[in-house]
MIMAR-932263 format. One record per residue: x, y, z of N, C-alpha, C, CB in turn; residue number from 1. Coordinates in Angstrom, 3 decimals. Glycine has a CB too. Layout:
N
n.c1:n.c2:n.c3:ca.c1:ca.c2:ca.c3:c.c1:c.c2:c.c3:cb.c1:cb.c2:cb.c3:pos
X:Y:Z:X:Y:Z:X:Y:Z:X:Y:Z:NUM
...
# end
This chain:
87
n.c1:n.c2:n.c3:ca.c1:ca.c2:ca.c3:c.c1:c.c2:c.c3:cb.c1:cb.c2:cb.c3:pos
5.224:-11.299:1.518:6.445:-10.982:0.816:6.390:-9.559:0.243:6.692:-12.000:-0.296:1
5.194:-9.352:-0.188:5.117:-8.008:-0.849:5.554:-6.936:0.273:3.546:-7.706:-1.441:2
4.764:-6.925:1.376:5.086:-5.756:2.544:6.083:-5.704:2.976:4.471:-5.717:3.643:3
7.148:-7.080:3.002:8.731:-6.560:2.701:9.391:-5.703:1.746:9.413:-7.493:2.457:4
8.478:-6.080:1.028:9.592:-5.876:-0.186:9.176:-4.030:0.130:9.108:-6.848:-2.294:5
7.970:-3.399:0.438:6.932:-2.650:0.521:8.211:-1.723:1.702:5.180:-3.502:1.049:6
8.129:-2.273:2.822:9.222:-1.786:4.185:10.987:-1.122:3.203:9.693:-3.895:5.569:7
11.270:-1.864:2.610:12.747:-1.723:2.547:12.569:-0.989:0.982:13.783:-3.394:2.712:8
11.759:-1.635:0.100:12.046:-0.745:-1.140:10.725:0.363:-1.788:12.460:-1.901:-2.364:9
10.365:0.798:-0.979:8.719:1.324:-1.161:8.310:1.635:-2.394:8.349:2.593:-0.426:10
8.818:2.364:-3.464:8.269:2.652:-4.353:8.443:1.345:-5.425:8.721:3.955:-4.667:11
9.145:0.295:-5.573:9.317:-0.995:-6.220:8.187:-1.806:-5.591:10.804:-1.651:-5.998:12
7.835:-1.894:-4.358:6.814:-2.591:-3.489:5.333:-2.011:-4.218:7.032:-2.117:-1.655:13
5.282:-0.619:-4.336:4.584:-0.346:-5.006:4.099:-0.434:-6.551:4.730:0.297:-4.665:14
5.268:-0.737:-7.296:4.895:-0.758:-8.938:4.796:-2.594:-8.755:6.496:0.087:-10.367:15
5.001:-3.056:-7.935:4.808:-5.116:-8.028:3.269:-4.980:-7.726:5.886:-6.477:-6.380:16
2.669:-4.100:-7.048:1.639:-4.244:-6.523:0.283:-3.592:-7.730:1.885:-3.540:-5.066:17
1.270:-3.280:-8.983:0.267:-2.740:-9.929:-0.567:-1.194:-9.262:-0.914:-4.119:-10.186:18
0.578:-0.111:-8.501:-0.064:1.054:-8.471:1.208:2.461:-8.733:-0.913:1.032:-6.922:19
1.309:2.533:-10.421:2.123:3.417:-10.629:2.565:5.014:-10.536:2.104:3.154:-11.328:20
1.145:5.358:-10.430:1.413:6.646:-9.234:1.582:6.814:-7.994:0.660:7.363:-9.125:21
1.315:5.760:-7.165:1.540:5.943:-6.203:2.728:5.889:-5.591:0.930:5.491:-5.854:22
3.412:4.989:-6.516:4.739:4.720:-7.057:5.424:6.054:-6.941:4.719:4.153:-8.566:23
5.094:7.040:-8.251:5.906:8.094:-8.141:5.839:9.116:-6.939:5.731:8.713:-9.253:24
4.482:9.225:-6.786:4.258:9.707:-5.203:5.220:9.668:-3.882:3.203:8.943:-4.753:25
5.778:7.907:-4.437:6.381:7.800:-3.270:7.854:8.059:-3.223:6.105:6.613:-2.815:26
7.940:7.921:-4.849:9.526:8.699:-4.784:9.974:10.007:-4.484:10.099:8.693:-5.914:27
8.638:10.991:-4.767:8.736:12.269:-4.288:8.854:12.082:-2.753:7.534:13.150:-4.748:28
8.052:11.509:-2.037:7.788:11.814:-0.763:9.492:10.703:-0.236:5.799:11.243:-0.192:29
10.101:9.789:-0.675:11.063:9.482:-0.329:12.243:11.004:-0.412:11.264:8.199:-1.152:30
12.391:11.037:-1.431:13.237:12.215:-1.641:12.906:13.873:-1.076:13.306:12.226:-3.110:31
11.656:13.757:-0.557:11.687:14.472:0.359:12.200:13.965:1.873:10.526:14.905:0.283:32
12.229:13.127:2.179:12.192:12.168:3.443:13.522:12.690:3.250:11.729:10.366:3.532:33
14.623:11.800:2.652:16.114:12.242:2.779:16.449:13.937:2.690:16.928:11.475:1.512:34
16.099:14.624:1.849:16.660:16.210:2.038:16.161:16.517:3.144:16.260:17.362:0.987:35
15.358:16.424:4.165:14.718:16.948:5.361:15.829:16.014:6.493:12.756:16.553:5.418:36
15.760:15.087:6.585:16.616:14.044:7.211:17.953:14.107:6.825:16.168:12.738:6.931:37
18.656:14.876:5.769:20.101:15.418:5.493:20.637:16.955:6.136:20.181:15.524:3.863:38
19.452:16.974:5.983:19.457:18.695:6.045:19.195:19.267:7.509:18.154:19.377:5.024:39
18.704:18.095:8.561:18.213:18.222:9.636:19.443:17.582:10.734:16.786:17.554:9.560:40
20.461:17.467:9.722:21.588:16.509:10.329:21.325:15.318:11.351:22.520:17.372:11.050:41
20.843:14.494:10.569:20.005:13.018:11.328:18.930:13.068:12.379:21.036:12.115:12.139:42
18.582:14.503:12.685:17.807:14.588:13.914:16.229:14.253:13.677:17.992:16.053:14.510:43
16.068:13.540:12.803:14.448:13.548:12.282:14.667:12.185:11.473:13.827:15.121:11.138:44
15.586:11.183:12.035:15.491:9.893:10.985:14.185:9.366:10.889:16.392:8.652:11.394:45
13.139:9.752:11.751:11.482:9.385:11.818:10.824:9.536:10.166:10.551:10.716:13.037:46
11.525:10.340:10.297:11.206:10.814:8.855:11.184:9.650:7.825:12.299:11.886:8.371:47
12.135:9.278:7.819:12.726:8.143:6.784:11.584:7.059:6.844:14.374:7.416:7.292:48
10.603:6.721:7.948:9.575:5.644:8.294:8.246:6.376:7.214:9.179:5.551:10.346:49
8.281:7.439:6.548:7.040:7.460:5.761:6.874:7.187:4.512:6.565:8.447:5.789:50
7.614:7.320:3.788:7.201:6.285:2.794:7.019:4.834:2.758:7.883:6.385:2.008:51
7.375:4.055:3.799:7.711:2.866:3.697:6.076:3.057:4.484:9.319:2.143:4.308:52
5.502:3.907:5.184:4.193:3.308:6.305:2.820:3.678:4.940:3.957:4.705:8.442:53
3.602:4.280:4.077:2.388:4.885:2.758:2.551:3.682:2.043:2.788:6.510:1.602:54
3.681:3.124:1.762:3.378:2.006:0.942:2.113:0.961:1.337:4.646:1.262:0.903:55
3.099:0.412:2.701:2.360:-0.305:3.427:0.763:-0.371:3.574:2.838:-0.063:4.399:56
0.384:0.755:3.816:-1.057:1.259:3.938:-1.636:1.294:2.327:-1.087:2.920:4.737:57
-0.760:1.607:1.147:-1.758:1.563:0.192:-1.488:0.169:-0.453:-1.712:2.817:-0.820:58
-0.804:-0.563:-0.455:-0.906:-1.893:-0.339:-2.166:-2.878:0.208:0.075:-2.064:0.348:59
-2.148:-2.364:1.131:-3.195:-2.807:2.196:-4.319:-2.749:1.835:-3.239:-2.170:3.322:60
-4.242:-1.442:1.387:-5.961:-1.353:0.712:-6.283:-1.444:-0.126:-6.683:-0.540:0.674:61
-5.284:-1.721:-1.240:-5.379:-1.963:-2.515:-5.985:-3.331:-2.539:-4.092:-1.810:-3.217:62
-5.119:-4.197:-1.635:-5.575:-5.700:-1.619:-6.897:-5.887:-0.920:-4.508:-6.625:-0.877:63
-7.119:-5.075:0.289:-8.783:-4.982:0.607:-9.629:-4.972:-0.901:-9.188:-3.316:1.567:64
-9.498:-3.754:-1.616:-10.218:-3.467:-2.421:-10.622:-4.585:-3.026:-9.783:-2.635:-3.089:65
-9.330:-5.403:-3.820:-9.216:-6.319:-4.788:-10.466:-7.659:-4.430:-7.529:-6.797:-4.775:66
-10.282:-7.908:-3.093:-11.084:-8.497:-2.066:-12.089:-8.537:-2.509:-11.172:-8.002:-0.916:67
-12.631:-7.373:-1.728:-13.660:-7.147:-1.851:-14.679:-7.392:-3.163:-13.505:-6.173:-1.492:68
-14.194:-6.299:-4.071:-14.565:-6.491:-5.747:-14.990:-8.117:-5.868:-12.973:-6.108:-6.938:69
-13.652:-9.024:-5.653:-13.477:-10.205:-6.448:-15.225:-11.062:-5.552:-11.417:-11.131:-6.094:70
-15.585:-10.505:-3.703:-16.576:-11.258:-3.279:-18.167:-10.116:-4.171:-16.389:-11.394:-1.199:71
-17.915:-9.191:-4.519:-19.257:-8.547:-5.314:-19.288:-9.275:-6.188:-19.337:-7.118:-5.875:72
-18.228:-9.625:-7.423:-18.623:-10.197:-8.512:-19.010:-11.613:-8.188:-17.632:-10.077:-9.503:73
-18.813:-12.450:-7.494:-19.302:-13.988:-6.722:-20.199:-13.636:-6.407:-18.654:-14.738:-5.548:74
-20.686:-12.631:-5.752:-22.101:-12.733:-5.344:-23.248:-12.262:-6.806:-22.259:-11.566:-3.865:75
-22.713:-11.569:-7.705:-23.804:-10.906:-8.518:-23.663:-12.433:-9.841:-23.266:-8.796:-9.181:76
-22.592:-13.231:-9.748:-22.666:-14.036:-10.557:-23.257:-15.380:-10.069:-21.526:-14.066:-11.061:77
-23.068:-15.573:-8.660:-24.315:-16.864:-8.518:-25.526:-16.390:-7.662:-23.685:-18.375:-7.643:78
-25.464:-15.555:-6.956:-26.588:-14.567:-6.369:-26.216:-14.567:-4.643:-28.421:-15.264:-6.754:79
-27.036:-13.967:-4.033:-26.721:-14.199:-2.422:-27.283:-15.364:-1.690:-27.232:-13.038:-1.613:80
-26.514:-15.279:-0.956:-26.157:-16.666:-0.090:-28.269:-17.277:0.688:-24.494:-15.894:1.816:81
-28.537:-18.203:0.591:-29.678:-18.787:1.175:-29.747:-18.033:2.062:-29.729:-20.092:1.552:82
-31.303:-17.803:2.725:-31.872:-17.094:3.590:-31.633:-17.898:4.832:-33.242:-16.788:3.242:83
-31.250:-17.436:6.171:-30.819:-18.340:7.233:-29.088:-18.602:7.562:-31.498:-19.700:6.814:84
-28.472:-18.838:6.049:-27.247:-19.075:6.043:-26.208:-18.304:6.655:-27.032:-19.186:5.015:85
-25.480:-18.497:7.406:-24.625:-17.966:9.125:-23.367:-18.567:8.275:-25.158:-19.022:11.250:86
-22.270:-17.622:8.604:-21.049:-18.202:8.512:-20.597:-19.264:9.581:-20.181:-17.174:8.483:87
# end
């Protein structure tokens, strides 16, 4: 749900996701997206696909991160997994 919301409203996709600069980042880089894409008289609507692919991507890794972190602290709080043990 988030990476919808992430596609169509990028910088809102971004402040749900708890990352508020990146947030503003992306309003700059939106509002650059449209004056280049106004100014280019529609010939560069490609344009318009980057903020929404920055959200996407720092979304992405934000939630990797979160991941990740949440399996370090499981491991440093009951220790690592038995010797032998295979997923």
């Amino acid at each position: 749900m988030i990476y919808i919301l992430a596609v169509f409203l990028p910088p809102l996709g971004l402040l749900v996701n708890g990352q508020p600069f990146a947030a503003l980042f992306n309003v700059a880089l939106l509002a650059v997206s449209i004056v280049l894409t106004v100014l280019t008289i529609f010939t560069f609507p490609v344009l318009m696909l980057l903020p929404s692919a920055h959200a996407v991507i720092s979304i992405y890794m934000t939630r990797e991160n979160r991941r990740h972190r949440e399996i370090v602290e499981a491991i440093e709080r009951h220790g690592p997994p038995p010797p032998g043990w295979r997923r």
